[in-house]
C-alpha positions as CSV (number, residue, x, y, z in Angstrom):
1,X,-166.6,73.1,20.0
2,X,-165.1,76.5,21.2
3,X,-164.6,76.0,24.9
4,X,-161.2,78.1,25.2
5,X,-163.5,81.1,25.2
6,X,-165.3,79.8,28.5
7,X,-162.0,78.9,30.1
8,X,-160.9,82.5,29.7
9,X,-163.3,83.9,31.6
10,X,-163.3,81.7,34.3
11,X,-166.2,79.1,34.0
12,X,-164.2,76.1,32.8
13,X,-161.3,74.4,34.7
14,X,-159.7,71.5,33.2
15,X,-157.5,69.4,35.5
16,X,-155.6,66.6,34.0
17,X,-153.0,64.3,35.2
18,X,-152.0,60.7,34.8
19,X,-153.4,58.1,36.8
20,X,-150.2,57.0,37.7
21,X,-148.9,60.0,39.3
22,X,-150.3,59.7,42.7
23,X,-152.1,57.1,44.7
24,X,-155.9,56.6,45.0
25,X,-156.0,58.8,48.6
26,X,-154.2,61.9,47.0
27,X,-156.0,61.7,43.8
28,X,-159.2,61.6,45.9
29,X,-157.8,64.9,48.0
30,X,-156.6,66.9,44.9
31,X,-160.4,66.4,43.5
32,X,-161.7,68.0,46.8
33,X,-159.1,70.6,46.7
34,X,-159.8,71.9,43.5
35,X,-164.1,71.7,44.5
36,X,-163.7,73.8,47.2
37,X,-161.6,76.2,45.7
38,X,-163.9,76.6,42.5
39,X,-167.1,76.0,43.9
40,X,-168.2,74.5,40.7
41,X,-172.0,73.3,39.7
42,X,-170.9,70.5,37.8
43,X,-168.3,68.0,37.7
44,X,-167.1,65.7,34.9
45,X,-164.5,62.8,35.7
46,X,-163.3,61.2,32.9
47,X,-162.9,58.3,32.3
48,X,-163.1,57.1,36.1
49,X,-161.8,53.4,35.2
50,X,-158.2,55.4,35.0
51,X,-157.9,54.8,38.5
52,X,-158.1,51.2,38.2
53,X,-153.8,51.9,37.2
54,X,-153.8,53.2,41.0
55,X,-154.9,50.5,42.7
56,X,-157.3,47.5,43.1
57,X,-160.9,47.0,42.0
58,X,-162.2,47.6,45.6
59,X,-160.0,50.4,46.3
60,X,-161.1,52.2,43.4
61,X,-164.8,51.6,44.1
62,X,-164.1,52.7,47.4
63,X,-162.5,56.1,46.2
64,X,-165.5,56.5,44.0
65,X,-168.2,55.6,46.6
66,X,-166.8,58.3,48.7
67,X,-166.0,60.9,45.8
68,X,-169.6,60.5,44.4
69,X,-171.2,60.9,48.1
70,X,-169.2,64.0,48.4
71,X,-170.3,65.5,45.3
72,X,-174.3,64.7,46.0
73,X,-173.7,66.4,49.6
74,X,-172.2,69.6,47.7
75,X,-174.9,69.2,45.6
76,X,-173.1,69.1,42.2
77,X,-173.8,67.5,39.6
78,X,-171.3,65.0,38.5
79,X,-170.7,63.6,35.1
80,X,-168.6,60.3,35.1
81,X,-167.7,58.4,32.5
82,X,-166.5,54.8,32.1
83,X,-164.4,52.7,29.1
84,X,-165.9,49.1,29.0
85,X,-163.9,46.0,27.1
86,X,-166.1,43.9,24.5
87,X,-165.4,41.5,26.8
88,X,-167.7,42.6,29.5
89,X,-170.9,43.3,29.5
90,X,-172.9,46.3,28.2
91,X,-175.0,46.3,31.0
92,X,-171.9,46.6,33.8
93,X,-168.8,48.2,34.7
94,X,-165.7,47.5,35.4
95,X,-165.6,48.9,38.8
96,X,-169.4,48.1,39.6
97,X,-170.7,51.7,40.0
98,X,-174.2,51.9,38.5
99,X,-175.9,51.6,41.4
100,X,-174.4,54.7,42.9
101,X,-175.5,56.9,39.9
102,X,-179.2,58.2,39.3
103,X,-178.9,58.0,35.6
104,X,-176.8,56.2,33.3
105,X,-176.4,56.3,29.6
106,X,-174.8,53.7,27.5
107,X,-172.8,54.8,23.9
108,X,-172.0,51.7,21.9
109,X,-171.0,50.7,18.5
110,X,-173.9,49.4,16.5
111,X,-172.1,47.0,12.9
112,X,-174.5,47.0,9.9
113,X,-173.5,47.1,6.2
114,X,-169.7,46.6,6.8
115,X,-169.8,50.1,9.0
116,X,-169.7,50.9,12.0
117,X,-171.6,53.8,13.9
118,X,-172.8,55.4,17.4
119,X,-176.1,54.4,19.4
120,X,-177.3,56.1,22.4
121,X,-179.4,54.4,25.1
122,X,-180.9,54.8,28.7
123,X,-180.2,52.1,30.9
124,X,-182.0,54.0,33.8
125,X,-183.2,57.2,35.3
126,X,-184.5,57.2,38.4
127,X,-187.7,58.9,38.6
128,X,-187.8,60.0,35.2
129,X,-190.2,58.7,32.7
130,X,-187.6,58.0,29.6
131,X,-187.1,56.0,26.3
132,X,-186.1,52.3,25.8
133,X,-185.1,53.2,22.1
134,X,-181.8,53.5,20.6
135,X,-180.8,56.5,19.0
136,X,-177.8,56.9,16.5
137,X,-176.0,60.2,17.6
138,X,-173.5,62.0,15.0
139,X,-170.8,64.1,16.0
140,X,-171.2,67.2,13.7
141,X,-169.0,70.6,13.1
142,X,-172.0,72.0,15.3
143,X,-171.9,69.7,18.0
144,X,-173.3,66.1,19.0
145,X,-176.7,65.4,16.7
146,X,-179.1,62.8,17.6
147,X,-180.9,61.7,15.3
148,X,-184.7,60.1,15.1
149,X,-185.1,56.6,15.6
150,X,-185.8,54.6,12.1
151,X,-186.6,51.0,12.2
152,X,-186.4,49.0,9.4
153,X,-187.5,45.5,8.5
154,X,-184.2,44.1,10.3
155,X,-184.5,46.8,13.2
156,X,-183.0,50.0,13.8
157,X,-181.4,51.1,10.7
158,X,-178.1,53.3,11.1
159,X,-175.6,55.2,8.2
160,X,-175.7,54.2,4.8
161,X,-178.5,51.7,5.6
162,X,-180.4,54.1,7.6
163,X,-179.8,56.9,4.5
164,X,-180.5,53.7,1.5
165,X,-183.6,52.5,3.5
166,X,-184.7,56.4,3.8
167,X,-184.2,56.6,-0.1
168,X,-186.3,53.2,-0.8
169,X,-188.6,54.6,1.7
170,X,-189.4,58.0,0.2
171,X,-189.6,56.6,-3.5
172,X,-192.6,54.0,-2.2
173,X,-194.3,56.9,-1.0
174,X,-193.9,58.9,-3.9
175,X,-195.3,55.8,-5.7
176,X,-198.0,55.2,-3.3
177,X,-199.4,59.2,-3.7
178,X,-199.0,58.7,-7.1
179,X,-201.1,55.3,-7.0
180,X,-203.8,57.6,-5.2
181,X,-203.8,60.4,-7.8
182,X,-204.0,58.1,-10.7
183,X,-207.1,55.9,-8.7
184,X,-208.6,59.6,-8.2
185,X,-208.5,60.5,-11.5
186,X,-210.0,57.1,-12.7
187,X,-213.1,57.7,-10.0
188,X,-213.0,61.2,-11.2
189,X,-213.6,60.5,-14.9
190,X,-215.9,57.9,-14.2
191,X,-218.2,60.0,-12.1
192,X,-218.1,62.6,-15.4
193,X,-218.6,59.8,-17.5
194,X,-221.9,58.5,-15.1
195,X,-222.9,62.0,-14.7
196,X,-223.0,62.3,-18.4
197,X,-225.1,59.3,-19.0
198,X,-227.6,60.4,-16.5
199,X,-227.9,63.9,-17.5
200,X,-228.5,61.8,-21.2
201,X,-231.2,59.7,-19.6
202,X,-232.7,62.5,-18.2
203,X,-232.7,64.3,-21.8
204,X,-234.5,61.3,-23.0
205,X,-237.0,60.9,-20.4
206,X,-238.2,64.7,-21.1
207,X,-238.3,64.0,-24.6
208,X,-240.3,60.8,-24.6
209,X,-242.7,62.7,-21.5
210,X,-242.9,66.0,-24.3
211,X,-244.1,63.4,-27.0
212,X,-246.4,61.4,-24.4
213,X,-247.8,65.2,-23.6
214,X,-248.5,65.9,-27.0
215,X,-250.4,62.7,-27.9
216,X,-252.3,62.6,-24.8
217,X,-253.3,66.2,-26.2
218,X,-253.7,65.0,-29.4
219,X,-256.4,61.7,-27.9
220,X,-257.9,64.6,-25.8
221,X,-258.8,66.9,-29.0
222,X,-259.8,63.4,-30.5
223,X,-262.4,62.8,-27.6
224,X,-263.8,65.9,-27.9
225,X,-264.2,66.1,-31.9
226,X,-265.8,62.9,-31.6
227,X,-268.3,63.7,-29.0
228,X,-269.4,67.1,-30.9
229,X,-269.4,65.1,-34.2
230,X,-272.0,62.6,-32.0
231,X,-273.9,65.4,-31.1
232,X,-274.0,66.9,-34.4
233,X,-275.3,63.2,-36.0
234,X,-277.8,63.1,-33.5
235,X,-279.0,66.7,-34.3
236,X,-279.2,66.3,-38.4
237,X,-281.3,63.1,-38.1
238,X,-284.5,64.8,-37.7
239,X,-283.8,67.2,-40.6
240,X,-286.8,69.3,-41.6
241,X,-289.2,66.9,-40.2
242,X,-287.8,67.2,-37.1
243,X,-289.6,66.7,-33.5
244,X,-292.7,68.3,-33.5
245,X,-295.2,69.7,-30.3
246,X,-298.5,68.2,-30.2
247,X,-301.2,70.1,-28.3
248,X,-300.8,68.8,-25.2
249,X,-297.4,69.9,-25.1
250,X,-296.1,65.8,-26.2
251,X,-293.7,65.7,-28.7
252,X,-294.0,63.7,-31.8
253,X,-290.9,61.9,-32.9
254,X,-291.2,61.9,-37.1
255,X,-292.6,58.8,-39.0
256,X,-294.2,57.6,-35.5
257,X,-298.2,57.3,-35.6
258,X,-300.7,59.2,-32.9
């Protein structure tokens, strides 16, 4: 990162000096010196357990209680960071100071896969709705990079594991969307094949209702043939003798006696 440009014109001071040099009182004054002279609107002290070479535990979290209470009355915000041992808890400092801060962020080292990389977590914020999940952060030729949180079936999965779990990942969902193509295309070509046989059944019902059509026509012309054959029969059986008028207006059937 490119800060010599900002400390050119003025917006970045750094301060350094050994712990060592002066006691915990003068370090304490130089800091208020240098605040009131360059009226700063934020603050970074790093690491703040340096001053533990200056003096005791107490006398240290006494600079600090008073050092932090001045920066909140200037209202400035203050960046302070800490070096903890593995020997002491991830959850507290060495010089007991978490309860003077409003928000409090915790880098540690997470092992997996014979490497080692960075996690980021919230321990608090007061009054600000935040995560409970640990990120792994990179730092990058741009800058720090956090990146998303990816859980695997042994927890949060980090470098190479993280990057071997992705590729796993991304290969059963390429198999899983090409499970659902393939079962597409089997419904697909068995809704042609059913549309075929019904559009085949169909074919065959008009056929067979054609034919039934026709022979009910056929029966029809059969009916009626037969009933003007009937008619005809009935006709031809009085012949030249047929009925005759008597003259009383009575007809006489042939062959019957008066």
């Amino acid at each position: 990162m490119d800060l010599g440009r900002w400390v050119k014109k003025g917006l970045l001071l750094f301060h350094s000096v050994r712990p060592t040099t002066f006691g915990l009182e003068m370090h304490l004054v130089k800091i208020h010196k240098i605040i009131e002279e360059i009226k700063p609107s934020i603050v970074v002290v790093d690491p703040v357990t340096g001053l533990l070479h200056a003096g005791t535990e107490s006398e240290t979290r006494s600079i600090l209680l008073r050092l932090i209470d001045f920066l909140k009355e200037k209202q400035i915000t203050a960046l302070i960071t800490t070096l903890t041992s593995g020997a002491i808890a991830q959850e507290q400092t060495e010089i007991d100071i978490s309860s003077l801060v409003d928000a409090w962020l915790l880098l540690r080292d997470i092992e997996s896969g014979g490497e080692r990389n960075r996690g980021l977590y919230i321990l608090k914020a007061r009054g600000i709705a935040h995560s409970n999940q640990i990120r792994e952060f990179l730092l990058t030729d741009h800058g720090v990079e956090l990146r998303e949180v990816y859980l695997g079936e042994a927890g949060l999965l980090t470098g190479s594991g993280r990057v071997t779990q992705e590729a796993k990942d991304a290969s059963a969902a390429m198999l899983a969307r090409q499970e659902i193509e393939r079962k597409q295309l089997l419904l697909q070509r068995k809704r042609m094949v059913l549309d075929a046989q019904i559009a085949a059944l169909q074919l065959d019902l008009q056929t067979e209702e054609q034919e039934s059509q026709q022979l009910i026509a056929q029966e029809k012309l059969k009916i009626v043939k037969w009933e003007r054959d009937r008619g005809e029969m009935a006709r031809s059986r009085f012949g030249d003798n047929g009925p005759q008028e008597r003259p009383n207006g009575s007809v006489k059937e042939p062959g019957v006696r008066p």
